[in-house]
C-alpha positions as a printed NumPy array, in Angstrom:
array([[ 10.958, -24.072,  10.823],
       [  7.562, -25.097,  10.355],
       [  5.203, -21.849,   9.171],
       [  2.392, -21.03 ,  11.335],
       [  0.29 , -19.128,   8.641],
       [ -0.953, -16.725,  11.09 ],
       [ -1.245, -14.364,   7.947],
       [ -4.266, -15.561,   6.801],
       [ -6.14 , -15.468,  10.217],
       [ -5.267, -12.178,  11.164],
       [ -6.34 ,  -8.338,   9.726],
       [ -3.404,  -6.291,   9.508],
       [ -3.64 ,  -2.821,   9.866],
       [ -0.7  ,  -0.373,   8.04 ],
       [  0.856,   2.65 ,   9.925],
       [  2.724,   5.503,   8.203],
       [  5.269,   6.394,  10.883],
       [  5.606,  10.103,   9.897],
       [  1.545,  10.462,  10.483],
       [  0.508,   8.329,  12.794],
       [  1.246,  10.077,  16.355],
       [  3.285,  12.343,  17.24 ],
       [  4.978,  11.566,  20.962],
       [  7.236,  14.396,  21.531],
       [  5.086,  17.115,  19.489],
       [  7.902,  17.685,  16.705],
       [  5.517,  17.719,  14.004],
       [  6.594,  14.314,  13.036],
       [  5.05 ,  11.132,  14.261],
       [  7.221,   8.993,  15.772],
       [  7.507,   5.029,  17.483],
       [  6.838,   5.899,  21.005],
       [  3.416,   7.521,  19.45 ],
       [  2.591,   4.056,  17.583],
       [  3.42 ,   2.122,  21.009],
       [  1.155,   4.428,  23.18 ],
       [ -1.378,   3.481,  20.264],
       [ -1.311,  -0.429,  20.174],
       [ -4.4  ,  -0.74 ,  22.881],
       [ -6.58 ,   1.28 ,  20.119],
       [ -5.39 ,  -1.097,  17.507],
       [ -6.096,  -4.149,  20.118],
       [ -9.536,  -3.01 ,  20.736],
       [-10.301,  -2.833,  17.076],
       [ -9.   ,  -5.973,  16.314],
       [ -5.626,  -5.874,  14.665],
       [ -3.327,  -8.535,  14.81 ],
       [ -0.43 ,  -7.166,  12.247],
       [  0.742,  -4.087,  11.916],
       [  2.704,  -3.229,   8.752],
       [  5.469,  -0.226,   9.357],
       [  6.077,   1.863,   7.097],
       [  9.727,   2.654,   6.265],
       [ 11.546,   3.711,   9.964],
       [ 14.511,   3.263,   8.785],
       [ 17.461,   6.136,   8.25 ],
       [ 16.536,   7.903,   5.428],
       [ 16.859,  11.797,   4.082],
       [ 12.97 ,  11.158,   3.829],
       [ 12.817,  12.832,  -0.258],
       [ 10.519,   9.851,  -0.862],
       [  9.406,   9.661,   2.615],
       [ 11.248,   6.95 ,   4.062],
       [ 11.521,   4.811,   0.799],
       [ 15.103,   6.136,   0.204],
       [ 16.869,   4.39 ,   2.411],
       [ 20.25 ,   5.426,   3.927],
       [ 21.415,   2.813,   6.555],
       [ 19.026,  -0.402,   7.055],
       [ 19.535,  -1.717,  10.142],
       [ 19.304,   1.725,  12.084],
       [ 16.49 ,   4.177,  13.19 ],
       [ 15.959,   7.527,  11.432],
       [ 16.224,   9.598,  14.052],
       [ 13.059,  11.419,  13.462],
       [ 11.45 ,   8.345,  14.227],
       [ 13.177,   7.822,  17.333],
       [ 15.809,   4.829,  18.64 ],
       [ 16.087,   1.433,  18.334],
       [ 15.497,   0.935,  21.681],
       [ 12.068,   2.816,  20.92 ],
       [ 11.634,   0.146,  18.092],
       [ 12.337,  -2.962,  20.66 ],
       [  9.591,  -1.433,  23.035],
       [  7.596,  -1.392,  20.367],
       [  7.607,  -5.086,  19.205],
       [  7.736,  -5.697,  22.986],
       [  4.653,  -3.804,  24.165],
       [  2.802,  -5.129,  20.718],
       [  3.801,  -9.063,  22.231],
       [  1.962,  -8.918,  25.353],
       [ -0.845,  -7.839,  22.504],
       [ -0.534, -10.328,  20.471],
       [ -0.021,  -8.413,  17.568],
       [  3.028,  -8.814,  15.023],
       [  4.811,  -6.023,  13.452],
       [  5.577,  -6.134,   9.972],
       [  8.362,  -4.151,   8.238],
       [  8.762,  -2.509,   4.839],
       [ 11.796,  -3.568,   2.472],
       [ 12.277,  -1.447,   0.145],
       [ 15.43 ,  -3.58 ,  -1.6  ],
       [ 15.041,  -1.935,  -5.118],
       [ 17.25 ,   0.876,  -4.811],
       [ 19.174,   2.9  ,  -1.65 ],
       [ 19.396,   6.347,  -0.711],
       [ 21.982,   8.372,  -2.892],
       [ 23.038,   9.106,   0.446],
       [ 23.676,   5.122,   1.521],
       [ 27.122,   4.429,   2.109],
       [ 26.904,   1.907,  -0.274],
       [ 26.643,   4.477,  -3.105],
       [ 28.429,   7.036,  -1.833],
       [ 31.14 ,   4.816,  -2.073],
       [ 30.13 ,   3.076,  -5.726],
       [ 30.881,   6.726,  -7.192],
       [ 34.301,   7.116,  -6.444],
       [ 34.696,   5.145,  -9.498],
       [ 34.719,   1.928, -11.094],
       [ 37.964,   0.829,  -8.237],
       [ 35.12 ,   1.018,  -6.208],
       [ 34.346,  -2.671,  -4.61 ],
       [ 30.794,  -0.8  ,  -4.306],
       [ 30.537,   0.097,  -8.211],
       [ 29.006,  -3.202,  -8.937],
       [ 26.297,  -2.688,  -6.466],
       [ 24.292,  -0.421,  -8.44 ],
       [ 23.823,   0.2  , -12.347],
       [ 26.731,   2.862, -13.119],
       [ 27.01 ,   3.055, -16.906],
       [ 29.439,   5.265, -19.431],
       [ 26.751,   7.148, -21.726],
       [ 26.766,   6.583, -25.294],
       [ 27.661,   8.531, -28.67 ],
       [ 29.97 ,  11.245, -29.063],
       [ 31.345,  12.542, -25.602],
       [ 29.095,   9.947, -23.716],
       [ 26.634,  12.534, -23.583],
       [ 24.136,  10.378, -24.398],
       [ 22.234,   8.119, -21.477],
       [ 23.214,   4.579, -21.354],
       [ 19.669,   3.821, -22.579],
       [ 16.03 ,   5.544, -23.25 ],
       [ 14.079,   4.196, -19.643],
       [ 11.923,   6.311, -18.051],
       [ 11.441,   6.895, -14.532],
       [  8.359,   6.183, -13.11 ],
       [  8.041,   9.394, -11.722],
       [  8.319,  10.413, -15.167],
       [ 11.587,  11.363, -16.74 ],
       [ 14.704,   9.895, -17.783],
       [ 15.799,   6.86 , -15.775],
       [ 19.398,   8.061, -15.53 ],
       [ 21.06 ,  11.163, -13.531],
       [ 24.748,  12.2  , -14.209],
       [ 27.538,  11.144, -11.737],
       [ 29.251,  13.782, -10.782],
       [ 31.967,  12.836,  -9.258],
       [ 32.37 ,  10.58 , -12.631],
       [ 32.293,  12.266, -15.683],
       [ 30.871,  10.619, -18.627],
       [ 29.032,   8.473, -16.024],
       [ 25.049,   7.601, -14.851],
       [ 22.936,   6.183, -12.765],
       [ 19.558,   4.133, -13.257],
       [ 17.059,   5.236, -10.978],
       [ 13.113,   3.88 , -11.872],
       [ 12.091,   6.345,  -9.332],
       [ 13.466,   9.715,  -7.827],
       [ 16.755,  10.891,  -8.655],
       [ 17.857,   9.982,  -5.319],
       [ 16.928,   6.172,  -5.26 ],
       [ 19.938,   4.558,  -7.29 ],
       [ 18.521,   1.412,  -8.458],
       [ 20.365,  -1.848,  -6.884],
       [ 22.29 ,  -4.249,  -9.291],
       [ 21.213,  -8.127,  -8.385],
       [ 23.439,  -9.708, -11.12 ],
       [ 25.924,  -9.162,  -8.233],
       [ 26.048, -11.959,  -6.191],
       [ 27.665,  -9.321,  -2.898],
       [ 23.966,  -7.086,  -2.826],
       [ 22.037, -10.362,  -2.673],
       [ 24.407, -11.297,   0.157],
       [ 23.93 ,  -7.573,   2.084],
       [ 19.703,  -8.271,   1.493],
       [ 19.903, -11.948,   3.134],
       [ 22.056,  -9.727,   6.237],
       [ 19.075,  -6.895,   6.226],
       [ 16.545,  -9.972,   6.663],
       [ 18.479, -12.107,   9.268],
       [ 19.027,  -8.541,  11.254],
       [ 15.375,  -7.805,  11.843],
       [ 13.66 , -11.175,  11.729],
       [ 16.469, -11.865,  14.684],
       [ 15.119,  -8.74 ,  16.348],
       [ 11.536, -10.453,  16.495],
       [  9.899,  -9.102,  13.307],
       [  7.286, -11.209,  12.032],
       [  7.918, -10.078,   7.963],
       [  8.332,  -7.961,   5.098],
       [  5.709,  -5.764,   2.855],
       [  8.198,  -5.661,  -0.225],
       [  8.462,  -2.549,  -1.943],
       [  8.364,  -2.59 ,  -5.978],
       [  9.759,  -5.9  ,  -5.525],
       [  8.815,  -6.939,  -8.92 ],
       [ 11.539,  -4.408, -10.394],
       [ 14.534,  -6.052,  -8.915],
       [ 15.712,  -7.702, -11.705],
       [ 16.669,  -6.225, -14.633],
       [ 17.32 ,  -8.877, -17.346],
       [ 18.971,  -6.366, -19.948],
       [ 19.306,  -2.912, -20.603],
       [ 18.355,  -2.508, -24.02 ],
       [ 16.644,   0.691, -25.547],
       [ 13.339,  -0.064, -25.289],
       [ 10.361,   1.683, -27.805],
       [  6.535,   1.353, -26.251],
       [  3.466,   3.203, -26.893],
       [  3.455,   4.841, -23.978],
       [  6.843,   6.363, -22.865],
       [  6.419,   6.326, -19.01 ],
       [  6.596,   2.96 , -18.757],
       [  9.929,   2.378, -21.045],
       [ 11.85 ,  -0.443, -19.696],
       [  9.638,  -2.285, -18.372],
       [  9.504,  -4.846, -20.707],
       [ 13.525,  -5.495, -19.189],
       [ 12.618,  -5.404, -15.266],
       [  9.06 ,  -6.255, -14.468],
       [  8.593,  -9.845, -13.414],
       [ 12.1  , -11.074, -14.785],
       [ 13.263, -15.142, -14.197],
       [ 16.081, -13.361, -12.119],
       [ 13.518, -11.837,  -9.994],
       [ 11.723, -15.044,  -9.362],
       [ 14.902, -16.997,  -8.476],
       [ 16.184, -14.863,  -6.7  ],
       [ 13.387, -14.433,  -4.13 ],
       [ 13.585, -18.081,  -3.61 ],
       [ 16.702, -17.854,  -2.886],
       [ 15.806, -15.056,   0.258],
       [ 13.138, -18.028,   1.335],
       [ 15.221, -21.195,   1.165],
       [ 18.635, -19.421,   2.371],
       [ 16.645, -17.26 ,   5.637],
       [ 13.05 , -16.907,   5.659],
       [ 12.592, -21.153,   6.276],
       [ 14.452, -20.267,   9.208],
       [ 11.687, -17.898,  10.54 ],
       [  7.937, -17.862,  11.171],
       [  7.527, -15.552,   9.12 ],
       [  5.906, -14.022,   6.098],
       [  6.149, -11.774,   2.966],
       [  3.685,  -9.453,   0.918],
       [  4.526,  -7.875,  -1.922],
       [  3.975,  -4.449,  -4.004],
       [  3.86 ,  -6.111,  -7.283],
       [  2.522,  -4.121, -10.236],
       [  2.211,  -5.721, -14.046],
       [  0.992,  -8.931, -13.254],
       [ -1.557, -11.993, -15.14 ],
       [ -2.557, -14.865, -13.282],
       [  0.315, -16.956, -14.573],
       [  2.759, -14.798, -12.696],
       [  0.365, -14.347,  -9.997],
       [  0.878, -17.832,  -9.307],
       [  4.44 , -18.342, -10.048],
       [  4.844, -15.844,  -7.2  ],
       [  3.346, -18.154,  -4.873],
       [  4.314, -21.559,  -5.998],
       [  7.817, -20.911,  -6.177],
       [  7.252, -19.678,  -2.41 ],
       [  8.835, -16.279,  -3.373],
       [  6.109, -14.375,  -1.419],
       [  2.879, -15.701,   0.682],
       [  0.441, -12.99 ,  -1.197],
       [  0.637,  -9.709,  -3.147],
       [ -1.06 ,  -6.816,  -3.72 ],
       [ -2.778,  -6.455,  -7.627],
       [ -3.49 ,  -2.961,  -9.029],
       [ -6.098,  -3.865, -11.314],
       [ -9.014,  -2.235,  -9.826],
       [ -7.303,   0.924,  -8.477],
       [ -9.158,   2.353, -12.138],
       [-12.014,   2.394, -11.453],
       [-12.229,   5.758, -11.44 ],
       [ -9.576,   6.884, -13.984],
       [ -8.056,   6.18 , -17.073],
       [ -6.062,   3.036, -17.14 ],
       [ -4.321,   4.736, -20.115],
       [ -3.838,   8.21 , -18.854],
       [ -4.331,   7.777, -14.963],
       [ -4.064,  11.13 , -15.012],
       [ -7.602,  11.448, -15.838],
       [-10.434,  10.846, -13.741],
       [-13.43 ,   9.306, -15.103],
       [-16.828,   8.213, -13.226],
       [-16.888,   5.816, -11.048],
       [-18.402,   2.12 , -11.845],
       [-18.629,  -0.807,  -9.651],
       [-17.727,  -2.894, -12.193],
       [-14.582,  -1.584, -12.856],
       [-13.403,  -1.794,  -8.865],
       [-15.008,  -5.449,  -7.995],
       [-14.171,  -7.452, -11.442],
       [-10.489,  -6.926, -11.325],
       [-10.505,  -8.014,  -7.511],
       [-13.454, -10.845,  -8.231],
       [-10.55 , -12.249, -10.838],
       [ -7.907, -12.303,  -8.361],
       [-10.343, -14.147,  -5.994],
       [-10.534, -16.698,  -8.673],
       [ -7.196, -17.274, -10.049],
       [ -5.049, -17.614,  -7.124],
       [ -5.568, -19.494,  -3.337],
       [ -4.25 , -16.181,  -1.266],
       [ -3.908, -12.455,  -1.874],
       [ -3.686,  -9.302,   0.209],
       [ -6.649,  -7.144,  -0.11 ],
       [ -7.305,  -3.785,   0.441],
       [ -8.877,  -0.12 ,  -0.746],
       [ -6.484,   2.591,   0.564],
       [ -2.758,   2.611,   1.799],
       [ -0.138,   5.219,   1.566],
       [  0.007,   5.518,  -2.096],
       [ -3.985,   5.628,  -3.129],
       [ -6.322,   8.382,  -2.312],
       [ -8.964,   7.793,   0.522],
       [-11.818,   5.248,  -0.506],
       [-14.774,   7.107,   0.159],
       [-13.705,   9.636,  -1.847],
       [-12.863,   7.096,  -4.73 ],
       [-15.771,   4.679,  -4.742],
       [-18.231,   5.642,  -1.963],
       [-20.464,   8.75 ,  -1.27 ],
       [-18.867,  11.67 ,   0.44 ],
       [-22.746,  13.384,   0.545],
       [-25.953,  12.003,   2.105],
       [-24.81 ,   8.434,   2.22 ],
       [-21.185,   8.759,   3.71 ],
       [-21.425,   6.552,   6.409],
       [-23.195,   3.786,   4.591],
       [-20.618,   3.831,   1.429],
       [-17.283,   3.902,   4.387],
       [-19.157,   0.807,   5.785],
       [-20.297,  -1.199,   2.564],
       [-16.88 ,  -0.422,   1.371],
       [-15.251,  -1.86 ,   5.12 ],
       [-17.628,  -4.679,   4.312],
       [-16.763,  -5.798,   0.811],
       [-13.157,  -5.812,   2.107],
       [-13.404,  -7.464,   5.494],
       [-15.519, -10.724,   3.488],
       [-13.299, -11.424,   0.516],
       [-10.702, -14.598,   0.36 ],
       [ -7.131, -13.027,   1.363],
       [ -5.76 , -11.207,   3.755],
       [ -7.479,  -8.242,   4.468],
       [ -5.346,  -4.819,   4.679],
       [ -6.625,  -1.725,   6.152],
       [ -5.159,   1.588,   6.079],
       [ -4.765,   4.455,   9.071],
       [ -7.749,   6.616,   9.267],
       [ -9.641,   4.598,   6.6  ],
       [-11.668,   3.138,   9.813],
       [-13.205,   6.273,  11.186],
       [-13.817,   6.904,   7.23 ],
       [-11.118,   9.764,   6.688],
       [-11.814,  11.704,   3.576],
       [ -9.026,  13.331,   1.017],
       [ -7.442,  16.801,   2.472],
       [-10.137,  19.398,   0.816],
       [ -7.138,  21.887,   0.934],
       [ -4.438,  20.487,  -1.072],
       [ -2.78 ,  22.576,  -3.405],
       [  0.46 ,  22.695,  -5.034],
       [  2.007,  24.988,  -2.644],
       [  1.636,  22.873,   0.092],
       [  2.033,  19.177,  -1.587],
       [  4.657,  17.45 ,  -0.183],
       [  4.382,  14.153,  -2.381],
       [  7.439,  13.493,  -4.783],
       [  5.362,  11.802,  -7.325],
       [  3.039,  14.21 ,  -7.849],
       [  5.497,  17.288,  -8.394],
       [  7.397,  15.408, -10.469],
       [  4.741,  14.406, -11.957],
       [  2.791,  17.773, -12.24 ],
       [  5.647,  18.989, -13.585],
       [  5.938,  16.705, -16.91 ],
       [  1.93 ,  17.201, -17.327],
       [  2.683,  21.036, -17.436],
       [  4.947,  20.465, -20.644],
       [  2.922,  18.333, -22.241],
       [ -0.009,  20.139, -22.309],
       [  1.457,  23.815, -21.98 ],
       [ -0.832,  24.03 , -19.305],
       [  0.383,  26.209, -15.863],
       [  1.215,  24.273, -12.85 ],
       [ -1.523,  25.564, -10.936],
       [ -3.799,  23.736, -13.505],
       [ -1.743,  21.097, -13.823],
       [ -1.93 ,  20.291, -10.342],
       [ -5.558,  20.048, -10.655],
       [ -5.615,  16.766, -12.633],
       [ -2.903,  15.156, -10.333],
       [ -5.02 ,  16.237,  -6.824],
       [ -8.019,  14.593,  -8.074],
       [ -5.765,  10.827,  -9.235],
       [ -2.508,  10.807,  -8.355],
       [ -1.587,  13.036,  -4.796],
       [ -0.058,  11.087,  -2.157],
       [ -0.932,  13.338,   0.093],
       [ -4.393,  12.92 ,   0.767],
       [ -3.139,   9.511,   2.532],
       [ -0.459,  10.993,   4.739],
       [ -2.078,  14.264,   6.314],
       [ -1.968,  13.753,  10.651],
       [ -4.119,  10.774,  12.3  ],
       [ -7.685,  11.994,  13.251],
       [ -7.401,  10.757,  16.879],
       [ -9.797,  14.356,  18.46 ],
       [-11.307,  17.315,  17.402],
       [ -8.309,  18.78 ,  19.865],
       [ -5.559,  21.228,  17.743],
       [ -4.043,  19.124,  14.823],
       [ -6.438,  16.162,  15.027],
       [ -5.342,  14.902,  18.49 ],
       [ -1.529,  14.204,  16.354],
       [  0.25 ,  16.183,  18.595],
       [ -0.17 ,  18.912,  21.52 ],
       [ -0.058,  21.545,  18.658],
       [  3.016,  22.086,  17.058],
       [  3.744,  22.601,  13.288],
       [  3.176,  19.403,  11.477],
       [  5.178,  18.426,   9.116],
       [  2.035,  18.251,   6.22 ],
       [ -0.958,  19.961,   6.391],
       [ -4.067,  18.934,   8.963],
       [ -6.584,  17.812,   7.172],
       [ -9.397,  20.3  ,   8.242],
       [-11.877,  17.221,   8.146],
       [-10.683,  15.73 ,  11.711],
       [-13.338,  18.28 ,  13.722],
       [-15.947,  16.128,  12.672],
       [-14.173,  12.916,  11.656],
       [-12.093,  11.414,  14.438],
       [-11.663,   8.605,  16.649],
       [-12.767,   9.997,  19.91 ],
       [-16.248,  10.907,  18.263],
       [-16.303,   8.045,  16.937],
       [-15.471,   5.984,  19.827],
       [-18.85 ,   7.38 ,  21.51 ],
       [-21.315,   6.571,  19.063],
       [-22.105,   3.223,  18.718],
       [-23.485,   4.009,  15.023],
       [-20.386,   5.167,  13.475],
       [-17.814,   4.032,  10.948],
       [-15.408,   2.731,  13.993],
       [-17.709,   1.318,  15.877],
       [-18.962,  -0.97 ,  12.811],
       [-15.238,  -1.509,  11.877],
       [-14.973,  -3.158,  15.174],
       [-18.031,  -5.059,  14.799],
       [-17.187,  -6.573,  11.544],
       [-13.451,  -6.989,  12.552],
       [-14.792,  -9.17 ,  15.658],
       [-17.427, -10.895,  13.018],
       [-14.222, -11.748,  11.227],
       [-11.655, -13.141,  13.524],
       [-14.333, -15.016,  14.872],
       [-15.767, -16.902,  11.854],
       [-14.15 , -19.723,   9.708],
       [-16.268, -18.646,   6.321],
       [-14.712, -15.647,   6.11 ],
       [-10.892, -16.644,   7.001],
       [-10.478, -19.75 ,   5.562],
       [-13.679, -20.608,   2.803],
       [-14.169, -20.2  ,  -0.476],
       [-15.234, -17.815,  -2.803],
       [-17.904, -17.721,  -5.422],
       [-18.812, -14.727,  -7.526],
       [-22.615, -15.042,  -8.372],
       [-23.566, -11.492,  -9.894],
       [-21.763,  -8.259, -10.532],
       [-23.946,  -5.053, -12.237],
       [-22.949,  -1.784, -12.363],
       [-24.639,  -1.207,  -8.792],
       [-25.145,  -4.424,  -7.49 ],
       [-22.411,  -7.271,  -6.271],
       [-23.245, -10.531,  -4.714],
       [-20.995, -13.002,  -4.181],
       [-20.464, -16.495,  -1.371],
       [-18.343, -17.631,   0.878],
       [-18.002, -21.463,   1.692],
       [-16.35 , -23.552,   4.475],
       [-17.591, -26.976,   5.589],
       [-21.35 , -26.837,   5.825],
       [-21.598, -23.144,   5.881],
       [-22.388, -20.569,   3.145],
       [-22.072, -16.776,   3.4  ],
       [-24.024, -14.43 ,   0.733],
       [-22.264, -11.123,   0.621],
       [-24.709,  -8.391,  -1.239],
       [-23.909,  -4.772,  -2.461],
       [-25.233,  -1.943,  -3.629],
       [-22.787,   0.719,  -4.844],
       [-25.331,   3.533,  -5.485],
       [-27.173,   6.394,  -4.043],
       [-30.477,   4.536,  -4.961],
       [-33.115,   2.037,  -4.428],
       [-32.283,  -1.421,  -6.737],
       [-34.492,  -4.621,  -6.825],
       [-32.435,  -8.064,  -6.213],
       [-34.239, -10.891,  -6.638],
       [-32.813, -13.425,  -4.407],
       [-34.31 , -16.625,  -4.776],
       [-32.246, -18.668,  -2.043],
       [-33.507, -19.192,   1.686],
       [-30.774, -16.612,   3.59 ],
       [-30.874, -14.817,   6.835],
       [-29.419, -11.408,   7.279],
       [-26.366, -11.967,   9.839],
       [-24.737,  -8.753,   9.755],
       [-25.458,  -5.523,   7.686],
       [-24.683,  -1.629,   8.07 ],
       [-28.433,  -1.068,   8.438],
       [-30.146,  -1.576,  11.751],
       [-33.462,  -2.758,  10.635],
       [-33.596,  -5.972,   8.057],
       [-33.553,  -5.416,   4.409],
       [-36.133,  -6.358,   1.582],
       [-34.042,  -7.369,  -0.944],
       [-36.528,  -6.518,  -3.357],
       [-35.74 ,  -3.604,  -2.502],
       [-31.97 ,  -2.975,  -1.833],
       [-31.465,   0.736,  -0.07 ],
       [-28.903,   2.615,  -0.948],
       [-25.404,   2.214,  -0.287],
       [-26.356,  -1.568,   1.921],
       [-24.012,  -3.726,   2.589],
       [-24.497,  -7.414,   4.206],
       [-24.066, -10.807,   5.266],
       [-26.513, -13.506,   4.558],
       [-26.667, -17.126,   5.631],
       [-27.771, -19.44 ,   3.285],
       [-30.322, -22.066,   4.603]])
């Protein structure tokens, strides 16, 4: 089937089920709250919506433990909820995007349950079940880390003497692709919901699949041991081609994936060996903490968040860009100004997104300009990673958890991304009628919220939809080229070329005044200032588009 690309024309817009909208005021948010929300997302623009996991699930990792794939947890709602859903998002022209998540399965999956009955098991195969080592096989099968911190491997016990790989939680049993039977159950998961009407897959760590051996492994840093054995292996690369050639051809259809570790050769062997349309990079999500010990925070520097992405830009022709999504803390927070300037750093930052070469990606909430949860703590923290994580940070640095938790609030707590949608300054946000939700409000929503927002034609939405609209309706910024032309530690300028026209983006990430000295004939075409700029004279926090004559 020939591909209709509609991926690189469109802005997609990503949902996390369990926050978005709450229909039946259970404290969880559910389909039938995401389908009574598609008009909102048609009015600002969205033509692809990626799902979050929906899928059965004993939600310890939120959804990304996955039970049964080709039913709906419960929680969610049915699967005649989901059909309405890609129904009612039809007559709206807008797609709906899944999440695989094909690394590893629920501990509670069938498939595993049955792989531990033993090695008789024709499921045994399907995940990485190994006899540990030395005297007693008390000793793990190797010395990988989780990367959630930890060992790698958790004790059957139902098989004594037995393990299980798992790169993330204990209860995500990694998948074993060297069998030829899982690769056969994936190609089934995609043919079931591309049949359904789906228009693709966001891949989850897909760039783990693979794992080429299973050798002890001995790096610097020990929370990353393995990697070396499953990040970007051949197996991984061929076998994603296989998924294309054997069922995606047969779809119009697309994939995106989560892939971490990369260079631009891979970044391009990704692409030319069609095993996904774009990915996402994680280069620039330090540029405000330690690339070493992310951990840390450290001040932020423009430099450190546009130079990664400018490099992307430049070394492959697509990508998927974007600031926030369920797993990064809220933008403004991160790179913008939460003080005087908020409104002008949520829209430069909307800006610099909505005008680079890719795909752009944006994130619930991050278009009224939602802010981190001020009242985290670890009491309340519902994110897996960060107790986990928390936890290890404790022992090493015999600090309590209470302080601990500190360090891991400020870099590396899911949370902040999945408190309740800010839809009113009604109880809970507008997320439900006012019911228990199932994480903390995020106090921030009686001031920040779509309704307000909706009413004031100078506010964070409204210029969302603006830009959005300049978007979809100009070929410069969906299908031309890019050009970096100047990148301080404030100030960013860079084009954007198709045919006979030329775009000049220009930046200032700072709370003051910076000179520019543009020597090129260009018109101001769109900005997140009213009045026109002197670009000797850049004011804080602008953002905008100029024509070049």
């Amino acid at each position: 089937m020939k591909q209709s690309n509609e991926f690189k024309n469109r802005v997609v817009y990503q949902i996390y089920p369990s926050s978005f909208c709450d229909s039946n005021n259970d404290g969880w948010g559910d389909i039938n709250g995401i389908t009574s929300k598609l008009d909102y997302l048609k009015d600002l623009g969205i033509g692809i919506i990626w799902l979050s996991p929906v899928y059965v699930s004993p939600m310890d990792d939120m959804g990304y433990d996955i039970a049964d794939y080709k039913n709906i947890n419960p929680r969610f709602g049915t699967m005649e909820d989901f059909d309405n859903l890609l129904k009612e998002a039809e007559k709206r022209d807008i797609k709906i995007v899944m999440d695989l998540v094909i690394n590893h399965t629920s501990t509670e999956h069938k498939w595993f349950k049955e792989a531990i009955k033993g090695p008789e098991s024709e499921y045994f195969d399907y995940y990485y079940i190994k006899e540990g080592k030395g005297k007693k096989h008390k000793k793990l099968p190797n010395n990988w880390q989780s990367c959630f911190t930890g060992d790698a491997w958790k004790k059957v016990d139902s098989l004594p003497g037995y393990y299980y790989m798992h790169l993330f939680c204990d209860t995500q049993a990694d998948l074993n692709y060297h069998n030829e039977k899982v690769i056969e159950e994936v190609k089934e998961i995609l043919k079931f919901w591309l049949d359904k009407g789906v228009y693709g897959f966001r891949c989850d760590v897909i760039n783990n699949i693979w794992k080429s051996s299973l050798k002890n492994d001995f790096p610097l840093m020990i929370y990353n041991r393995g990697l070396k054995y499953y990040a970007n292996q051949d197996g991984m690369f061929k076998t994603l081609t296989r998924f294309r050639t054997e069922v995606l051809d047969n779809y119009d259809c697309f994939l995106v994936g989560e892939t971490g570790v990369l260079n631009k050769e891979v970044g391009n062997r990704f692409l030319n060996e069609r095993c996904l349309d774009m990915f996402f990079e994680f280069d620039h999500i330090y540029a405000d903490k330690s690339k070493l010990i992310p951990v840390f925070k450290r001040k932020f520097d423009a430099r450190r968040l546009v130079k990664p992405i400018f490099k992307w830009q430049k070394d492959v022709p697509w990508i998927a860009n974007y600031l926030e999504n369920h797993d990064q803390l809220r933008s403004v927070n991160r790179y913008g100004n939460t003080g005087k300037y908020y409104k002008e750093s949520a829209k430069l930052l909307s800006l610099f997104l909505l005008t680079l070469k890719g795909t752009p990606f944006i994130y619930q909430g991050e278009e009224i300009g939602t802010l981190n949860n001020p009242n985290a703590s670890l009491k309340n923290c519902k994110d897996i990673a960060a107790i986990t994580t928390t936890d290890t940070f404790s022992k090493l640095t015999k600090l309590n958890k209470e302080k601990s938790f500190k360090f891991i609030n400020e870099t590396i707590n899911r949370d902040h991304a999945r408190t309740p949608m800010q839809w009113s300054n009604d109880v809970n946000g507008g997320f439900n009628s006012g019911t228990e939700t199932w994480i903390n409000v995020n106090e921030g929503y009686k001031n920040i919220n779509v309704a307000n927002e909706l009413s004031d034609e100078k506010s964070i939405l409204s210029f969302y939809k603006k830009l959005i609209k300049f978007r979809n309706e100009s070929d410069v910024l969906k299908k031309g080229d890019f050009k970096e032309e100047f990148v301080s530690k404030y100030i960013v300028s860079y084009f954007r070329s198709f045919e006979d026209k030329t775009y000049q983006i220009i930046l200032n990430f700072s709370d003051k005044k910076h000179q520019f000295n543009e020597v090129l004939n260009i018109k101001q075409v769109f900005a997140n200032y009213d009045e026109e700029i002197n670009l000797k004279e850049i004011p804080p926090y602008f953002a905008g588009i100029f024509e070049v004559k």
